[in-house]
PDB file of the backbone (N, CA, C, O) and the ligand in Angstrom, with CONECT records:
HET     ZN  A 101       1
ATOM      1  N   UNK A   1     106.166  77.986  76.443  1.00  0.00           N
ATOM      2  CA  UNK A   1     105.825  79.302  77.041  1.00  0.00           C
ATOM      3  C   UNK A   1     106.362  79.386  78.467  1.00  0.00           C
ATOM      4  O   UNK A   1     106.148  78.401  79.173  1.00  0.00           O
ATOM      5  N   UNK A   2     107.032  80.419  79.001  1.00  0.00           N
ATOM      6  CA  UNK A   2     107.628  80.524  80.107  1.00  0.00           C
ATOM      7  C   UNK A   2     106.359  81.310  80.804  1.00  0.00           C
ATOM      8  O   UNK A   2     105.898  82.390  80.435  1.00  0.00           O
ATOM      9  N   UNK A   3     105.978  80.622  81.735  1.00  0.00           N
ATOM     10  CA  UNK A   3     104.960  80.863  83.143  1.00  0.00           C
ATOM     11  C   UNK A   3     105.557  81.162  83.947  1.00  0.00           C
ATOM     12  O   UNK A   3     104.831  81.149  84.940  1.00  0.00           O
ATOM     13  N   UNK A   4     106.904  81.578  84.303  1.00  0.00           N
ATOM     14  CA  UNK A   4     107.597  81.716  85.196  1.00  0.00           C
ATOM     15  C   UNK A   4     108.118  83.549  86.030  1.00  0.00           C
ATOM     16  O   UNK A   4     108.775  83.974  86.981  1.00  0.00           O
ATOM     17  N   UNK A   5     107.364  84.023  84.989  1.00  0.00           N
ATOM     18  CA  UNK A   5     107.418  86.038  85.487  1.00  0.00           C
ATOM     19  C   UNK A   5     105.231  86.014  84.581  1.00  0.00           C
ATOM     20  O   UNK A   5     104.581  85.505  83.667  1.00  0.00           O
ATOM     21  N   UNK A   6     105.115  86.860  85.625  1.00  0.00           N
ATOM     22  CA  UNK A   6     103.741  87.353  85.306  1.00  0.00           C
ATOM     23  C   UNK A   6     104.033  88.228  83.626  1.00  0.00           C
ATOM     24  O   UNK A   6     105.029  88.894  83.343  1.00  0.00           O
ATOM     25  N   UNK A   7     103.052  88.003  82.893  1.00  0.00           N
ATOM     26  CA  UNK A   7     103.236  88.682  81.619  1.00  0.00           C
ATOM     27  C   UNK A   7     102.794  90.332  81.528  1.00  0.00           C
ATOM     28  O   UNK A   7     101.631  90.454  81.914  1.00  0.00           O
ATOM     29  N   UNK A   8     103.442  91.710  81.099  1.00  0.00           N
ATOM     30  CA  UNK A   8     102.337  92.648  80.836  1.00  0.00           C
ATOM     31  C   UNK A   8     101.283  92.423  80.127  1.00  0.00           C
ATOM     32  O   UNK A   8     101.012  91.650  79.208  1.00  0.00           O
ATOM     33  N   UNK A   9     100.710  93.251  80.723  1.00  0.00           N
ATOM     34  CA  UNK A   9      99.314  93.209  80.444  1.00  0.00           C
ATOM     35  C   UNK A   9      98.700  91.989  80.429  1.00  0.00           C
ATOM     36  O   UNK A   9      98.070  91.597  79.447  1.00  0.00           O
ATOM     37  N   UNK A  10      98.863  91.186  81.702  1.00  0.00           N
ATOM     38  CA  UNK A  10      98.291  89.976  81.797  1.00  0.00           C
ATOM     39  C   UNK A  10      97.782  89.756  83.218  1.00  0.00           C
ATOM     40  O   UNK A  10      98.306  90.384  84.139  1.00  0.00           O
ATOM     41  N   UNK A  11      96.993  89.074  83.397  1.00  0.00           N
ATOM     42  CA  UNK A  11      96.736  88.629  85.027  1.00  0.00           C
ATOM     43  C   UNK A  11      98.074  88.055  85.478  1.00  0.00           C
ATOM     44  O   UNK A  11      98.927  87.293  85.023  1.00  0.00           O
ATOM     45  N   UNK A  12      97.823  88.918  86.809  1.00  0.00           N
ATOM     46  CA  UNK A  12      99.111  88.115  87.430  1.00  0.00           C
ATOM     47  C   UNK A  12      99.163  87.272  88.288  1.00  0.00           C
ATOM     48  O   UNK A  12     100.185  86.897  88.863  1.00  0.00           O
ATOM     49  N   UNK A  13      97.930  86.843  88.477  1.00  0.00           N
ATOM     50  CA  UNK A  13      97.604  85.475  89.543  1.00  0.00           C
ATOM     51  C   UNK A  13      98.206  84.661  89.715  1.00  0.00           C
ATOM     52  O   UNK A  13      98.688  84.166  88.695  1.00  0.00           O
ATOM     53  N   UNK A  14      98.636  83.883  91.295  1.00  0.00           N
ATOM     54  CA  UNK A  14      99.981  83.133  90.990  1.00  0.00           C
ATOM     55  C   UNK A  14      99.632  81.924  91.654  1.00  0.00           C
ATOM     56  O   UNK A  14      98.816  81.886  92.574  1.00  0.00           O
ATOM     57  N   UNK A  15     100.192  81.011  91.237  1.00  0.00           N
ATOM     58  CA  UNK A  15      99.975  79.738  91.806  1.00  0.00           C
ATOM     59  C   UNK A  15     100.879  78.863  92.012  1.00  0.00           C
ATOM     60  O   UNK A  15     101.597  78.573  91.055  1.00  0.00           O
ATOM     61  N   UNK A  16     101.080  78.256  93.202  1.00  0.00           N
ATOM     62  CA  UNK A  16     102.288  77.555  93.362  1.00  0.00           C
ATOM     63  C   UNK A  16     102.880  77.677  94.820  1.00  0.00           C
ATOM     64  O   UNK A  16     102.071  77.858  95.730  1.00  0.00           O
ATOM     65  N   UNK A  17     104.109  77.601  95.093  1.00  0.00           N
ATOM     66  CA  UNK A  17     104.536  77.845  96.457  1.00  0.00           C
ATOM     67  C   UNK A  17     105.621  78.941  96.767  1.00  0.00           C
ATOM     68  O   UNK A  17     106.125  78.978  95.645  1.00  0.00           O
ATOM     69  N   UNK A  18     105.908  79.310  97.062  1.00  0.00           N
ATOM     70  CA  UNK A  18     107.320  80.318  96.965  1.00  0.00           C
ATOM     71  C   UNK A  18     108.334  79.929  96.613  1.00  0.00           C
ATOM     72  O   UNK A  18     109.051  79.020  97.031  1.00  0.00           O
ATOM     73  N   UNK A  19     108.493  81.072  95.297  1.00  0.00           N
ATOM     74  CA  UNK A  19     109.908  80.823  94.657  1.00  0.00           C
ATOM     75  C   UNK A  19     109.549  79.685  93.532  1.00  0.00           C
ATOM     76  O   UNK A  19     110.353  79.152  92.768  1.00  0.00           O
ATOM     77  N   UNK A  20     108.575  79.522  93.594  1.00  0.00           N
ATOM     78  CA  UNK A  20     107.996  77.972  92.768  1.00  0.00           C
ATOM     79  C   UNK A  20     106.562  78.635  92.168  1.00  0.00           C
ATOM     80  O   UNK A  20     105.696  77.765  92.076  1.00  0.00           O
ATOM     81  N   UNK A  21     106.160  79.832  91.785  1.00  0.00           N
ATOM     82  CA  UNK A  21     105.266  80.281  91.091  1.00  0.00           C
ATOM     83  C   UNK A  21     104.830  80.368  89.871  1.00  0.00           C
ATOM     84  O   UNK A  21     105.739  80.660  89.094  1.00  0.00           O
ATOM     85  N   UNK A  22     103.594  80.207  89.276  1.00  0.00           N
ATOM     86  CA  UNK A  22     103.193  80.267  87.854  1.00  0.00           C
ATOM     87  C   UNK A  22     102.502  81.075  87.604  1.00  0.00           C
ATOM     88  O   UNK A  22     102.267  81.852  88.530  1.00  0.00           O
ATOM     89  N   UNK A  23     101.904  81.308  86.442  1.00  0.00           N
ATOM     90  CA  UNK A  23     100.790  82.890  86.110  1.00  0.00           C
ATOM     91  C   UNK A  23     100.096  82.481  85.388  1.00  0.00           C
ATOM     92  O   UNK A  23      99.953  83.101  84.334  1.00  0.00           O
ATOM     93  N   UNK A  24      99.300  81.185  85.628  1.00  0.00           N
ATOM     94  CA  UNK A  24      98.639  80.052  84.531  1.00  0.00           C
ATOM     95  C   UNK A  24      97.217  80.946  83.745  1.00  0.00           C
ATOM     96  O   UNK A  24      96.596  80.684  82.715  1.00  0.00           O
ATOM     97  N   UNK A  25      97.038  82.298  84.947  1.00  0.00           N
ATOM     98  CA  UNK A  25      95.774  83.054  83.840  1.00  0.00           C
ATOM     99  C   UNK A  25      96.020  83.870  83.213  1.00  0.00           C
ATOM    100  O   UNK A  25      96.446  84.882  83.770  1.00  0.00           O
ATOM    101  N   UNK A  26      95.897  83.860  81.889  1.00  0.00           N
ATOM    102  CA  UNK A  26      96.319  84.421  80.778  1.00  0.00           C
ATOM    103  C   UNK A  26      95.202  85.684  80.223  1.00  0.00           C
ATOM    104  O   UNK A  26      95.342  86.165  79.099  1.00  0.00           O
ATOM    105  N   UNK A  27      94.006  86.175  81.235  1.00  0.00           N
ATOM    106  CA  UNK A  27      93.482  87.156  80.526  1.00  0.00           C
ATOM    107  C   UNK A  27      93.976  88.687  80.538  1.00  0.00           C
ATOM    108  O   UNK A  27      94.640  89.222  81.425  1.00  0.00           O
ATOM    109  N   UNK A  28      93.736  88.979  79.941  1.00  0.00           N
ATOM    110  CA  UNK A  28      94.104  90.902  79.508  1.00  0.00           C
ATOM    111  C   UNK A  28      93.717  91.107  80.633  1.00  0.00           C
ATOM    112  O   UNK A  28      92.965  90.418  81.323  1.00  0.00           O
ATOM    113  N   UNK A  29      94.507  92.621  80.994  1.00  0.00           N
ATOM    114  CA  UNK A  29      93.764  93.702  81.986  1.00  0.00           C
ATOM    115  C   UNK A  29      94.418  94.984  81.561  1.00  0.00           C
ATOM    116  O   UNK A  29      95.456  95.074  80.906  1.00  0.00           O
ATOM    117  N   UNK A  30      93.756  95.861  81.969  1.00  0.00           N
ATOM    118  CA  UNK A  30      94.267  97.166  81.264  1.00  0.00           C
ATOM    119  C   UNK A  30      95.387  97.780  82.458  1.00  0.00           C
ATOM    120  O   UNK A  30      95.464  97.464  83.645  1.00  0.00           O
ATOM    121  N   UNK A  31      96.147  98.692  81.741  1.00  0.00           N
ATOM    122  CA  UNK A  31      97.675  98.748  82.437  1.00  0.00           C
ATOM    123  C   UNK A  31      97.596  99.297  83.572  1.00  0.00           C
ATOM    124  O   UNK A  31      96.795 100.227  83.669  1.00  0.00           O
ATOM    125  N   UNK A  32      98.214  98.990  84.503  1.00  0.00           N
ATOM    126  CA  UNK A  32      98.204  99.645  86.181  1.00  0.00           C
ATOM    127  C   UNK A  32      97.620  98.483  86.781  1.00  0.00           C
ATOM    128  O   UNK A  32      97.956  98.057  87.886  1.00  0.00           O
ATOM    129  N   UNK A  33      96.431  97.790  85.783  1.00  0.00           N
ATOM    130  CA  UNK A  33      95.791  96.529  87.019  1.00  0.00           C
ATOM    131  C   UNK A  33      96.537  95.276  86.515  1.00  0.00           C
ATOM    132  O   UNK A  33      96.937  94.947  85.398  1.00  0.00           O
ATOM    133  N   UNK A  34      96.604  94.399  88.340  1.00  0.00           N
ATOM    134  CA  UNK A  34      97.368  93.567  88.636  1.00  0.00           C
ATOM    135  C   UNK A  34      96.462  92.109  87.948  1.00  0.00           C
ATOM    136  O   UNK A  34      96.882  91.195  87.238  1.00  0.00           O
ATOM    137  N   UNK A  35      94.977  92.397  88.553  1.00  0.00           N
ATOM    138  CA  UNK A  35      94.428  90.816  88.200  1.00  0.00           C
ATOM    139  C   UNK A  35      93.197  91.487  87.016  1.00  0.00           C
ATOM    140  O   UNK A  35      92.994  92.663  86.714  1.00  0.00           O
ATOM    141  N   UNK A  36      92.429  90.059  86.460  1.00  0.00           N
ATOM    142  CA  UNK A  36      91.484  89.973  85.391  1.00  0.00           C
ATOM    143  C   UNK A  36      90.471  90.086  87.127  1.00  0.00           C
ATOM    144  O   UNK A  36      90.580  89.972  88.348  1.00  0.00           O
ATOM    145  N   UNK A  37      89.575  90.375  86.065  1.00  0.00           N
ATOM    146  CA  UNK A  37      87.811  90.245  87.151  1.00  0.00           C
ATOM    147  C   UNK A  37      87.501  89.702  88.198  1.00  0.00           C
ATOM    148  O   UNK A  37      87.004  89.937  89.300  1.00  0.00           O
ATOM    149  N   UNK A  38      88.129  88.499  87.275  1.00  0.00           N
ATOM    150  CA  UNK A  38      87.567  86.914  88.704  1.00  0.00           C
ATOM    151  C   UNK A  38      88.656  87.279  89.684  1.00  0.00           C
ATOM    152  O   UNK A  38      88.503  88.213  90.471  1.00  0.00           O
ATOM    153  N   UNK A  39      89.579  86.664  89.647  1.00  0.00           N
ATOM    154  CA  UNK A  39      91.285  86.931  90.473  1.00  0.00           C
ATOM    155  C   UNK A  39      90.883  88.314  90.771  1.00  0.00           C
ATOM    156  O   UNK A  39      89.866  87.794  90.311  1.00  0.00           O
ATOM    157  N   UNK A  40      90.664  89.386  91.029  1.00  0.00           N
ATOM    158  CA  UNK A  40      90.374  90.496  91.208  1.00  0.00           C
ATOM    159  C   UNK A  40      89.258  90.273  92.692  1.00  0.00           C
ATOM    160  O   UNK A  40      89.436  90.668  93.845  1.00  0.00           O
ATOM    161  N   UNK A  41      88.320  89.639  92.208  1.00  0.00           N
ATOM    162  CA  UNK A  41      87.329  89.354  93.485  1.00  0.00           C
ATOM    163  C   UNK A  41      88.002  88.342  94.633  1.00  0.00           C
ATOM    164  O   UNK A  41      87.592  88.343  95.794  1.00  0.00           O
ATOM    165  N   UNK A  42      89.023  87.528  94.194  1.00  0.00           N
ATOM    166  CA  UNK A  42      89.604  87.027  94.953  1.00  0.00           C
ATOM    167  C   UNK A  42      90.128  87.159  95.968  1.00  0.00           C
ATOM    168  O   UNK A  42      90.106  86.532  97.027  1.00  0.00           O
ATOM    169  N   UNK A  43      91.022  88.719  95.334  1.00  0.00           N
ATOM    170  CA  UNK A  43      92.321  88.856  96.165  1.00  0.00           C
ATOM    171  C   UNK A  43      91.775  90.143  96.776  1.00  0.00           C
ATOM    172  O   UNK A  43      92.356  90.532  97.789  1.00  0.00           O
ATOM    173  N   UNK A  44      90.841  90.803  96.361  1.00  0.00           N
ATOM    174  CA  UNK A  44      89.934  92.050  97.100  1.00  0.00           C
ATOM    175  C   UNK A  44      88.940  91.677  97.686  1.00  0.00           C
ATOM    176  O   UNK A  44      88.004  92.416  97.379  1.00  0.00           O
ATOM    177  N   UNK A  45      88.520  90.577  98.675  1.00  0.00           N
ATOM    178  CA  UNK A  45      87.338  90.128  99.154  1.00  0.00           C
ATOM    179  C   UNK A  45      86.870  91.350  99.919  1.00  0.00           C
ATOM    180  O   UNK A  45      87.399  91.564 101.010  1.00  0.00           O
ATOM    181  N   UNK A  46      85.799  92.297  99.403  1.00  0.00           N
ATOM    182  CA  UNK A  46      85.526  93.263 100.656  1.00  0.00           C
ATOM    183  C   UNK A  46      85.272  92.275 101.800  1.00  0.00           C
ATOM    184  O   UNK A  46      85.250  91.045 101.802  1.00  0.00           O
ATOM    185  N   UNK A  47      85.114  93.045 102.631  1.00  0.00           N
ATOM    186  CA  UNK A  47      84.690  92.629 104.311  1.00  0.00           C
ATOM    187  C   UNK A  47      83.360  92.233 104.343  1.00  0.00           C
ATOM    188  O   UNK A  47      83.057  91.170 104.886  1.00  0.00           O
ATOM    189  N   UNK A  48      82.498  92.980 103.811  1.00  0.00           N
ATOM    190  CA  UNK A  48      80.958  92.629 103.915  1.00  0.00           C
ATOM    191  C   UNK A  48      80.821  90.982 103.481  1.00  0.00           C
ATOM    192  O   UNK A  48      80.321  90.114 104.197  1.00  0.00           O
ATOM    193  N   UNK A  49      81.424  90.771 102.059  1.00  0.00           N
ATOM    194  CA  UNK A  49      81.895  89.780 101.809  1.00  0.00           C
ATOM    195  C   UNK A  49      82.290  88.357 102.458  1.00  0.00           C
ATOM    196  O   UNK A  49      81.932  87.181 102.378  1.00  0.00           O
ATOM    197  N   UNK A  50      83.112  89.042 103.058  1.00  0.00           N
ATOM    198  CA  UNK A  50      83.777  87.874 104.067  1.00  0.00           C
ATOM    199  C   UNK A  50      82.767  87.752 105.233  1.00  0.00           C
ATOM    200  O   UNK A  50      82.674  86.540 105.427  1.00  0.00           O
ATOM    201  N   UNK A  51      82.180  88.226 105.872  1.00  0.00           N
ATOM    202  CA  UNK A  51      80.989  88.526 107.348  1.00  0.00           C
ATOM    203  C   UNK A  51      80.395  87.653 106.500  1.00  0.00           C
ATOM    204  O   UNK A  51      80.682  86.496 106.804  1.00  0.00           O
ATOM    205  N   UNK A  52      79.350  87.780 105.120  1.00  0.00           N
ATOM    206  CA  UNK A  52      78.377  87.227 104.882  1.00  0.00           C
ATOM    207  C   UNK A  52      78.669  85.582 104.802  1.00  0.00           C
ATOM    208  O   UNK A  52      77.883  84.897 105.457  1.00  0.00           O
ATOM    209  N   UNK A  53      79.751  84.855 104.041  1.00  0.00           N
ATOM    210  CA  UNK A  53      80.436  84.041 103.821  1.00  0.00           C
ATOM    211  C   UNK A  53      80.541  83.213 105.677  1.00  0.00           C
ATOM    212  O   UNK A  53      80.268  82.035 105.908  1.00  0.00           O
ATOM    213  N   UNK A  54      80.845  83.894 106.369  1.00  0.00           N
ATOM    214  CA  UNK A  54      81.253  83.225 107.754  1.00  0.00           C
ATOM    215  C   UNK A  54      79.616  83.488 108.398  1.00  0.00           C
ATOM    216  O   UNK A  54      79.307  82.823 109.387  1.00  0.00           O
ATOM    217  N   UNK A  55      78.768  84.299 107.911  1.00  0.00           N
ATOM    218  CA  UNK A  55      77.361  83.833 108.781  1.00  0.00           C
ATOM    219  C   UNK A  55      77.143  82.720 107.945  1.00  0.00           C
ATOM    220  O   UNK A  55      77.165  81.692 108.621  1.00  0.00           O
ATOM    221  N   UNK A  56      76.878  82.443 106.378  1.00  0.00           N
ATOM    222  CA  UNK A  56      76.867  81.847 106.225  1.00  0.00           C
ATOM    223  C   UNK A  56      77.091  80.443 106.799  1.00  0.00           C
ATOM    224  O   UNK A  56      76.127  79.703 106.999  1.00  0.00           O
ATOM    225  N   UNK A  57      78.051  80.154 107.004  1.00  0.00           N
ATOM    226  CA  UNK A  57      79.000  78.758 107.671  1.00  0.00           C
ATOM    227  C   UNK A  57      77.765  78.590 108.888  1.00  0.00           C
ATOM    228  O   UNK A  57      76.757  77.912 108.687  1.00  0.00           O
ATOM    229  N   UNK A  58      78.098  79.509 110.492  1.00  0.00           N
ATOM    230  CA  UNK A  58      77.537  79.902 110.956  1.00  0.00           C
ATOM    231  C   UNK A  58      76.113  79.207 110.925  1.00  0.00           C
ATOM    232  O   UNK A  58      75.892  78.274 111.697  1.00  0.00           O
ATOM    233  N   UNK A  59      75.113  79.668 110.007  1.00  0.00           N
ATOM    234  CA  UNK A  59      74.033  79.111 109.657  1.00  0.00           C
ATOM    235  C   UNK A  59      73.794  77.829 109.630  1.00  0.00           C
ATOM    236  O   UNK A  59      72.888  77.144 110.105  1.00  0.00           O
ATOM    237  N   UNK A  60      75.129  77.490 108.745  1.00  0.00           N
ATOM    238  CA  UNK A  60      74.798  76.239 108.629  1.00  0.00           C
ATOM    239  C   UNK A  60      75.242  74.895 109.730  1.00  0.00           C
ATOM    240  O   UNK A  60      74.627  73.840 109.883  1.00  0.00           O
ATOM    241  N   UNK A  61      76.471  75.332 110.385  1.00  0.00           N
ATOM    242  CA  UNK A  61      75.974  74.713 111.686  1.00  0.00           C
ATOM    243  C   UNK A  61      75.279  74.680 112.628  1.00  0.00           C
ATOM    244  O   UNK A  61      75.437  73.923 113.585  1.00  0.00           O
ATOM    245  N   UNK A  62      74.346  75.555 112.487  1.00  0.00           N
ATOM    246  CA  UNK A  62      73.111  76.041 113.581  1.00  0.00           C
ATOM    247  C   UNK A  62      71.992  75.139 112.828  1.00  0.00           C
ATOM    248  O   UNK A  62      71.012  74.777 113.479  1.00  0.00           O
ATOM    249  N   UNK A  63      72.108  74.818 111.640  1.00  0.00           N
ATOM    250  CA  UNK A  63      70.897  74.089 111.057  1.00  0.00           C
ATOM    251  C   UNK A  63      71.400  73.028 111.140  1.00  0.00           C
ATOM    252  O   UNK A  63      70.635  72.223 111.671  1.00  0.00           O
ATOM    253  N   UNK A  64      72.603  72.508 110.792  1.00  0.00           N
ATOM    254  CA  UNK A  64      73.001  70.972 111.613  1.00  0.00           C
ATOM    255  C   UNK A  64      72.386  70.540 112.858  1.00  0.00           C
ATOM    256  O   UNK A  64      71.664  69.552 112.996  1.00  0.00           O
ATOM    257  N   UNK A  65      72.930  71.820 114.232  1.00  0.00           N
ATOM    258  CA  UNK A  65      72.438  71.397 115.373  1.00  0.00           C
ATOM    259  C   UNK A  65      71.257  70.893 115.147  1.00  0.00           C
ATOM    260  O   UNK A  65      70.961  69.708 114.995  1.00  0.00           O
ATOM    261  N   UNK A  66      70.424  72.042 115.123  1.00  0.00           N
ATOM    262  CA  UNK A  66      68.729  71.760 114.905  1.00  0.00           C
ATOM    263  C   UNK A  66      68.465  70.051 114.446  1.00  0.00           C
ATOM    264  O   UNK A  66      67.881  69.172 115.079  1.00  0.00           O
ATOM    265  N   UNK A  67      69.183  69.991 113.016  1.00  0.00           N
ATOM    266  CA  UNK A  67      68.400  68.625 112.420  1.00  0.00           C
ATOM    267  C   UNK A  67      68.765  67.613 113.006  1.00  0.00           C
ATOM    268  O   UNK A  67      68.114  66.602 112.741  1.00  0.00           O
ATOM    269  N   UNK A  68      70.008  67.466 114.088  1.00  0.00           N
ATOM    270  CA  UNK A  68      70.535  66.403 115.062  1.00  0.00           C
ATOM    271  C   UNK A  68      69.879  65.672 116.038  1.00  0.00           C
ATOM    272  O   UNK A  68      70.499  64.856 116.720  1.00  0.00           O
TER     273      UNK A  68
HETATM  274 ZN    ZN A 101      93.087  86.051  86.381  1.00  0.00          ZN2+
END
């Protein structure tokens, strides 16, 4: 199987380095969309998203300090 061009109607998630890419996820998506669900949340991280993720972190070196 050639991994080497994203398939229609396939996720086009890519992995690899430039010029050196694969499309190793093979689920359906309906036509016009680029990724499946997951890969979809990936590559669209809203912002709220990302804030919560970095308080997160955040948190948790503040609870490091503390337990030090
Ligand atoms: Zn995918």
């Amino acid at each position: 199987m050639d991994l080497s061009l994203p398939r229609p109607g396939r996720c086009k998630w890519a992995e690899g380095d430039t010029g050196n890419y694969t499309f190793p996820c093979n689920q359906r998506v309906d036509a016009g969309v680029s990724y499946c669900t997951d890969h979809r949340a990936l590559v669209y991280m809203p912002p709220e998203e990302r804030r919560r993720s970095k308080a997160a972190n955040s948190g948790a070196m503040s609870f490091k300090r503390i337990a030090a």
